[in-house]
N, C-alpha and C positions, 0 to 999 in steps of 0.2 A: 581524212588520213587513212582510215582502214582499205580505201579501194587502193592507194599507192603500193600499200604493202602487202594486195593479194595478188599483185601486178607477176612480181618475182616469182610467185609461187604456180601462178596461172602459166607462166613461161616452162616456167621448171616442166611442167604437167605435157606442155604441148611439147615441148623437145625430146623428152621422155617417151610420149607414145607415138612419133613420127605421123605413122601415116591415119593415124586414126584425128575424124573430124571434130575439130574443137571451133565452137563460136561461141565470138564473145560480141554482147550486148549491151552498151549502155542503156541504163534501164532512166539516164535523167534528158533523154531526144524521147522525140514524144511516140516513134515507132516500139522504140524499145521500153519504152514505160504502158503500155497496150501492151507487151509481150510478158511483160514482169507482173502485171496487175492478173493476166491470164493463166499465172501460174502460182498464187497469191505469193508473189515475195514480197515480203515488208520489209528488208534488211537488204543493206550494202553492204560489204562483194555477197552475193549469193552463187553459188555453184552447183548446175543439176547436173546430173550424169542419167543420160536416156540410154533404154535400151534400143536393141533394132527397130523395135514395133514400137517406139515412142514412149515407153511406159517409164515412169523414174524409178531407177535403183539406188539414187544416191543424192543427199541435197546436205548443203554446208554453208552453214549464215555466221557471220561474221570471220574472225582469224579463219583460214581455208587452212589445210593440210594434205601436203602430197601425197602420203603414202595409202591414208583410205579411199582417195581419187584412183590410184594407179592397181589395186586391187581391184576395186570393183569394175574395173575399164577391161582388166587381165580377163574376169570371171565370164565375162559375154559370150 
């Protein structure tokens, strides 16, 4: 139930910041469960926010929220 309802929120996120690159992985196909173990996420929806250089500024495990997403994307 939690991934349905970080759906809206993830949408909001990507409409929000137009041209800025957003992917999204399911983490339960076996490529993106290798991608989610590689960055130890133990929880559904997870949401990382990288910097240029790859480096995370920002991670949100379970309910997600727009507005700390869309700051720290701003801050880059």
């Amino acid at each position: 139930m939690a991934c349905l309802l970080a759906k809206p929120v993830v949408d909001g996120i990507e409409r929000e910041l137009g041209d800025t690159r957003l992917v999204r992985i399911n983490a339960m196909s076996r490529a993106g469960g290798i991608i989610a173990m590689g960055y130890g996420v133990r929880g559904v929806p997870t949401l990382i926010v990288f910097d240029g250089e790859g480096k995370i500024v920002l991670t949100q495990v379970g309910r997600l929220s727009k507005e700390p997403v869309l700051q720290a994307v701003r801050k880059l």
